[in-house]
N, C-alpha and C positions, 0 to 999 in steps of 0.2 A: 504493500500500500504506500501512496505517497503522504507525505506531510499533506500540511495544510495548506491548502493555495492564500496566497494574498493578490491583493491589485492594489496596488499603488497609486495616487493620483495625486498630482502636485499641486497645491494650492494652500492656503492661509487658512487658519483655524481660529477663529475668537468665539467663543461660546460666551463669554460676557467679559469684555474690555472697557479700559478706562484709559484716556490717555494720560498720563503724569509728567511728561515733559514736551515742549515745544520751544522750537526756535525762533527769537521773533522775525518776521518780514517787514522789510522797506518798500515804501511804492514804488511801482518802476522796477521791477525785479522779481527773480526767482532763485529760492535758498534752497539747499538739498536739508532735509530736516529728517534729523532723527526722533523717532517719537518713538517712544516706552510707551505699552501697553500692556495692562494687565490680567491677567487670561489664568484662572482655578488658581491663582497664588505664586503664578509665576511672572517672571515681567520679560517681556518677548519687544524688541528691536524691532520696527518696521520703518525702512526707508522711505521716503519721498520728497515731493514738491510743494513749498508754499510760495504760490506767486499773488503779487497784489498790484493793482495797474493804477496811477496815478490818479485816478478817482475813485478808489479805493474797493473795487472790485479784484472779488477772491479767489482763486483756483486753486485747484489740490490736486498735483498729478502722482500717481503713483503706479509702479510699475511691477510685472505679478512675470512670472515664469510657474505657468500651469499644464498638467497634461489633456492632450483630445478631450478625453474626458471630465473633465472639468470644464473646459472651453463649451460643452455641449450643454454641461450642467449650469452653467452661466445663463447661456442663453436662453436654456428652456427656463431656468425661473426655477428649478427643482435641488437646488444644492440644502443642506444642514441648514436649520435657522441659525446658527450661529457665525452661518457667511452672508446673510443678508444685508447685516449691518455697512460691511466690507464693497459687495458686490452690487446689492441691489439687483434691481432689473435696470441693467445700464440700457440707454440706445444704443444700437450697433452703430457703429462707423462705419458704413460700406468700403470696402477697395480693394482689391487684388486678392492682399494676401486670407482675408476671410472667404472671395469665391473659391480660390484652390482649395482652402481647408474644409469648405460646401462642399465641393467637388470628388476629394478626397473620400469625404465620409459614406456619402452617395454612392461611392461607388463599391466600395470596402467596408463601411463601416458596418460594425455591431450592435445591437441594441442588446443590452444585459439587465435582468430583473435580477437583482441581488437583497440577500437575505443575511441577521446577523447583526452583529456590531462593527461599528465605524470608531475607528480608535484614531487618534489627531497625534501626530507627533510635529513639531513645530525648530525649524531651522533659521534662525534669524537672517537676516539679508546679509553677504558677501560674508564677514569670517566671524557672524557673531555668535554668540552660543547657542545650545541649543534648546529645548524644553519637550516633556511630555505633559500629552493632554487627558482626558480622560475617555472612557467607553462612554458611546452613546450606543445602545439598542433597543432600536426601536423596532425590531421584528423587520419590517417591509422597510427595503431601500429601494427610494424609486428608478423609473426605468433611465438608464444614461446609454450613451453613445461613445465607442471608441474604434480604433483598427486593433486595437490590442498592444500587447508588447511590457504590458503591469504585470505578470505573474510573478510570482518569486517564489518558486518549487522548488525543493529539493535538489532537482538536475535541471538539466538545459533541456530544450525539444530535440527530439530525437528525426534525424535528415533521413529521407529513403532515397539513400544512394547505392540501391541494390548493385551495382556492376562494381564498389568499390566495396561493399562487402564481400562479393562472390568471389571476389580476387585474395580476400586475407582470409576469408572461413577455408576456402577450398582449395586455391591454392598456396596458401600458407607465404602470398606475397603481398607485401604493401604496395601500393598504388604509386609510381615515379612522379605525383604533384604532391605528394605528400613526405610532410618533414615532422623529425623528432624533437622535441621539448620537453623541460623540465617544467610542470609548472605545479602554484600553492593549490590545491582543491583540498574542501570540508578538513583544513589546520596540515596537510600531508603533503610533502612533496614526491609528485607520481609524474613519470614518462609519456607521455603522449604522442600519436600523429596527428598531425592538421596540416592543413593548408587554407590558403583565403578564396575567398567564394569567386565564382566567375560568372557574366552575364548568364550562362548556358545554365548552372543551377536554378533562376528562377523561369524558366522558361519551362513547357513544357509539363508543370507540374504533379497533374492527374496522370502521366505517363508514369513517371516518376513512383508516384504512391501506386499505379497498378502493379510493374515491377517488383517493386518491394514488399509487395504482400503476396502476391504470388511465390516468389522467394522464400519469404516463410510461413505462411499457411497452406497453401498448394491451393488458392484460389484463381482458378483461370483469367489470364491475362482479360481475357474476353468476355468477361461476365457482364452480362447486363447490370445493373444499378447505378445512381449518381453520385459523383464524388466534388467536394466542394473545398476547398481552403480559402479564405481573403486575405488574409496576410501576404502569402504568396501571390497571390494574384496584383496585392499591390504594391508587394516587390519589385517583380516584374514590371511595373509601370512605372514607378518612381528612377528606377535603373534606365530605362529605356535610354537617355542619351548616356550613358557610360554608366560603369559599376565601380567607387574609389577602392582601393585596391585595399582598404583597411576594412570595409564595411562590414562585411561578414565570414568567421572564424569557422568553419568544420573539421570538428577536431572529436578524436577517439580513443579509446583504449580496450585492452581486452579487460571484460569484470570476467573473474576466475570463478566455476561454483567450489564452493567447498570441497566436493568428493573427488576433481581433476588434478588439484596438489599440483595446479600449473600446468599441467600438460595438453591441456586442451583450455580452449575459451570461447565466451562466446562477442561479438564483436559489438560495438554501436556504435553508432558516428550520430553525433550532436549540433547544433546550432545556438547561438544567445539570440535572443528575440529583442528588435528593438523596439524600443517607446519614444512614441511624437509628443515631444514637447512646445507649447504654443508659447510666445513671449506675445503678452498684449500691455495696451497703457490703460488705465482708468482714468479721464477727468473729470472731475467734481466741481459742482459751483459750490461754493461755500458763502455766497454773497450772501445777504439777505433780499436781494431784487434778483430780477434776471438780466441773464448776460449772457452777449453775443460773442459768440467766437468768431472771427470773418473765415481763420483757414487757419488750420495745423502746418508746421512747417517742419520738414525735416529731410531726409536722404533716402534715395532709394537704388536698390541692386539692380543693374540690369542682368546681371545671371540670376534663372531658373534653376538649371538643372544641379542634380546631387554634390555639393561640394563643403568642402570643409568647413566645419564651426568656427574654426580660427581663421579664415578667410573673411568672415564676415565682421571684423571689428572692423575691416575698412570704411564703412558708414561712419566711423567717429567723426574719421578725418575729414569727410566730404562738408561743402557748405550747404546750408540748410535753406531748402526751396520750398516753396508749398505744395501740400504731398496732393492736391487737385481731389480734397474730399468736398471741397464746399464750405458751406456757413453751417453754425451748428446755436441752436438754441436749448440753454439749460438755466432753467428754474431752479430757483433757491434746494439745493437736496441732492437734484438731479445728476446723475452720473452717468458718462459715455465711455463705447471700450473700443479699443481700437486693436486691429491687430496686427505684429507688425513682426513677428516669424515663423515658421513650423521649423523645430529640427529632428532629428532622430537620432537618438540616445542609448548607451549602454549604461546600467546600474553599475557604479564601482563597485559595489557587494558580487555583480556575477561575472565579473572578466574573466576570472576561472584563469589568471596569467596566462590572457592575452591584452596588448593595449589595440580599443576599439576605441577609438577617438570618436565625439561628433560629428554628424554631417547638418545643413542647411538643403531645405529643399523648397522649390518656389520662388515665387516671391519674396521681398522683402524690403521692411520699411524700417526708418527708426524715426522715432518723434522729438522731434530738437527744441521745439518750441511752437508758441502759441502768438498770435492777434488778436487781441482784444481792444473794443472800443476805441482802434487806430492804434496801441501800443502793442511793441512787441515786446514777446517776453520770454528769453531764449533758457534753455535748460541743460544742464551740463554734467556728465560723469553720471550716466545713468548707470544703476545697481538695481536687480530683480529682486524681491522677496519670493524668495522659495521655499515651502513648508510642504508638509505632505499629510494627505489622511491614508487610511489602512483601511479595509472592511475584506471581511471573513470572507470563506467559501465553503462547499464541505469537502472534506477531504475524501482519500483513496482514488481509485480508478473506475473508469463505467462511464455507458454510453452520455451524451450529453440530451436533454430536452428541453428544443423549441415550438415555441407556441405562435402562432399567425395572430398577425394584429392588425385589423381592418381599418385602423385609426391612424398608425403607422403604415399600413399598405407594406408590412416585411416580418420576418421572423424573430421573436426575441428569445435569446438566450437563459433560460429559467435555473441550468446547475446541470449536476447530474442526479442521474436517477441509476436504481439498479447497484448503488455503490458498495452494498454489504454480499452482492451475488458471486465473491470471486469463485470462478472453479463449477462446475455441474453438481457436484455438490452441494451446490451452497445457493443453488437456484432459488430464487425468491419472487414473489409478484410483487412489486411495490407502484404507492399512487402519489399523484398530484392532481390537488384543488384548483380550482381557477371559481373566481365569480362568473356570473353567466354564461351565454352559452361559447365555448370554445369548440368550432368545427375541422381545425388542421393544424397539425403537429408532424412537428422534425425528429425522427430518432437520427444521432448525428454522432460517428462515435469516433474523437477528434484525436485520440492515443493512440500507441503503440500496444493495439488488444483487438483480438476478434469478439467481438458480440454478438450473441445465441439469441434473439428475440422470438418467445412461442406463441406470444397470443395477446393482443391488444385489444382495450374494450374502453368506452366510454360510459359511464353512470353522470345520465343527468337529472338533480331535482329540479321540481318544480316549482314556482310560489306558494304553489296550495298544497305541496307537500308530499304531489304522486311523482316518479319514479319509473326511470326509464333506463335500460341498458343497452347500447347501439354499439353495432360492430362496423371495420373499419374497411375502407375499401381493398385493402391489401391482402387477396386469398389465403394468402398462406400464414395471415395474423390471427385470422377469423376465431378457429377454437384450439386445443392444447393440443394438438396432436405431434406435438414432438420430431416435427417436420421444420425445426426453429429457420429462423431466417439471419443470415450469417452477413454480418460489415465489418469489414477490417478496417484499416486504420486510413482515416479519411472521410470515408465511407457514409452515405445517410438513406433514408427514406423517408418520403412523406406519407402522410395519413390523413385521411378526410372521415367525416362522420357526416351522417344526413339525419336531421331529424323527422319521427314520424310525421306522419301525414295530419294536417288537424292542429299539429304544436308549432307557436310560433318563438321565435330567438328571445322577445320579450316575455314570455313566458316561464323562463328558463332562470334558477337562482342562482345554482352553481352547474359548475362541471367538472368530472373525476376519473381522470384517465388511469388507467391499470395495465402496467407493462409486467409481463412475465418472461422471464430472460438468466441469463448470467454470461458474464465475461472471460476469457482467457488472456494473461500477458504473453505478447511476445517471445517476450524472453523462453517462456516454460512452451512454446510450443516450439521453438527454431530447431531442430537436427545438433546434436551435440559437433562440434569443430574438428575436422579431418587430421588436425595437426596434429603431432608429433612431440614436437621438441618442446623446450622450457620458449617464454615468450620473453627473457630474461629483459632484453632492450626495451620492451616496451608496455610491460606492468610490473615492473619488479620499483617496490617504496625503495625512492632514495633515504637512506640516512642522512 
């Protein structure tokens, strides 16, 4: 079983703040101010902007390094009450760099119902200390949107580079793109191969995963069913003009079973998943009237495509023009957000010793200053406030279930289900609730695991209390008959329900889907390894 998954998401935590210090401002001018805030007993550091314009009109800019997900939670209005204060429901600022990040999500992105507690650990801006917050659980965390790239598992995802396995299980050769290393994993230092990813990894993908299950399940290359990844797929698209040759590590080693005493093993080759981080600006009126902003001024990249995070401090340098968003009116309260990077990111927690530097993708602005009521009012040595929440998931391994949302017009990602079912033994029917009526679900099973599905059913009540049990259109889910229907890694199916004749959707209080199933790993199904000899060069613990 694996640990417990977390998702990560970058942003600022005040559950209830006080500001205790500020800097004062001169008219005509903008000061970078440190303000102390006080947050469950702690005092947390947040940088920004107090500008004040020679008729005494107030601004307050401040600047947020948040992940996709957050970015999405901004927008929709659904983040912790205790980011409202912070965030509000700012106006968007139209421009580029928020179409791509539309764009992006649209194409790729996830929507995730997540359950559990939201734990706030809090990073002060540039090298200030840091603080913990407290668990909020409140059962139901609402729906957000990401590409992914927040887990923090136990291991890395695991690559199906079936033709670079076939070559070290069977014939007992490493692969000539691939090189040896020393590196730290879980406190040990262990031998590795890797090499860096190349355009042709993310291409192709569903080829990729049929290969590689086939390989080790004996599932026919040719099997009818659908298979789906977005991460990959938006790999594939964010690489499309070039792949920097740092982005992506696949790297492996042989895990020994206990009873081989090294003479045999079995192989995995891995991946770090990256996470899109958003740099946007908040401005705030702080006046007590309202105030016109004529035009944002600042810099912008004429490179799009994938390139380095340290490439992009060139915007410091540039002179500051108006970024062509327009006039902007804010009421006494009012807050506006602007956004002005996407980049993609490795955790220092999972380098796993490798260095995966950042990259920038898209567009890109920076916000230098501001026009108001004919003065300008320029801004200098901008610093991000970086802080992160945590929220649970549950853990082990098993299929994953989504649920169709007619509101969303897409799939939401609900968890897994089936997680206690490892092994044919240990076969289990397990369910999920939903309010009203829910007519189509994803069985989606996103690990390295074949999934046994025997029998799928829907129980819906009604308002009035009667009771109905509807079967799915997929024949072979219909009753138990032990005819299970098998997805390997990748791998999904949908399901549809028709309610009877006479019952209509508003009629309907909840809905209680019932999977009966269990899982195999990988691992425990592959063919033990042909080898021979000790693997000494490349899992043997350095001292």
């Amino acid at each position: 079983m694996l640990r417990w998954l977390f998702r990560s998401l970058c942003l600022v935590c005040l559950l209830s703040f006080q500001p205790i210090q500020s800097t004062p401002v001169f008219a005509g001018q903008c000061l970078q101010d440190i303000r102390i805030l006080k947050s469950g007993g702690n005092n947390m550091r947040l940088r920004d902007y107090l500008c004040r314009t020679q008729s005494n009109q107030n601004v307050r800019v401040r600047f947020h390094r948040v992940t996709d997900f957050v970015a999405h939670g901004i927008l929709a209005g659904n983040l912790p009450a205790g980011f409202k204060t912070l965030f509000g429901k700012p106006k968007l600022i139209s421009n580029e760099v928020h179409r791509e990040y539309k764009n992006l999500m649209e194409k790729f992105g996830e929507y995730t119902q997540g359950f559990g507690c939201e734990t706030y650990k809090v990073i002060a801006a540039g090298k200030g200390q840091g603080m913990q917050g407290g668990n909020q659980c409140a059962g139901k965390i609402p729906i957000r949107r990401s590409i992914g790239g927040w887990y923090q598992s136990l291991e890395d995802s695991v690559f199906p580079a079936a033709d670079d396995l076939r070559s070290l299980e069977y014939n007992g050769t490493v692969p000539k793109a691939y090189k040896s290393k020393t590196v730290i994993e879980y406190g040990e230092r262990v031998k590795k191969i890797w090499r860096y990813a190349k355009r042709r990894d993310f291409k192709n993908y569903k080829k990729k995963l049929r290969d590689y299950n086939a390989l080790i399940t004996a599932l026919k290359k040719t099997r009818e069913g659908s298979m789906d990844n977005k991460y990959f797929s938006m790999l594939e698209y964010v690489t499309r003009k070039g792949v920097p040759r740092k982005f992506m590590v696949i790297h492996g080693n042989a895990e020994m079973p206990a009873e081989c005493a090294g003479y045999a093993a079995r192989w995995v080759l891995k991946y770090t998943e990256r996470a899109m981080l958003v740099d946007v600006a908040v401005v705030e009126n702080t006046s007590t009237n309202v105030i016109k902003i004529k035009q944002l001024l600042g810099a912008k990249s004429k490179k799009t495509k994938l390139r380095s995070l340290s490439k992009s401090t060139a915007l410091r340098k540039k002179q500051a023009s108006p970024l062509g968003t327009g006039a902007l009116i804010l009421h006494p309260g009012d807050k506006a957000l602007l956004f002005q990077r996407m980049a993609f990111i490795v955790d220092d927690t999972r380098q796993a010793g490798f260095n995966l530097p950042g990259y920038v993708y898209g567009p890109e602005v920076l916000l230098k200053g501001l026009e108001v009521n004919g003065e300008r009012l320029d801004l200098e040595g901008q610093s991000s406030n970086f802080v992160s929440l945590t929220t649970g998931d549950e853990g082990g391994s098993c299929p994953y279930l989504h649920v169709w949302s007619s509101e969303l017009n897409d799939y939401i990602n609900t968890g897994k289900i089936l997680d206690k079912a490892k092994g044919a033994g240990l076969e289990q029917a397990d369910q999920r609730r939903f309010e009203g009526f829910k007519s189509r679900f994803r069985i989606h099973e996103r690990e390295p695991e074949l999934a046994h599905i025997d029998q799928a059913s829907l129980l819906i009540t009604l308002k009035s209390g009667e009771k109905h049990v509807l079967k799915p259109d997929v024949e072979g889910l219909v009753a138990p008959d032990q005819k299970r229907l098998k997805l390997g890694y990748g791998e999904y199916v949908d399901l549809r329900f028709s309610l009877p004749a006479g019952i209509k959707e508003k009629e309907v209080a909840h809905s209680t889907i019932t999977l009966t199933g269990y899982y195999e790993r990988y691992g425990e199904l592959f063919n033990m390894s042909k080898l021979t000899r000790p693997l000494d060069l490349l899992i043997k613990v350095v001292k």
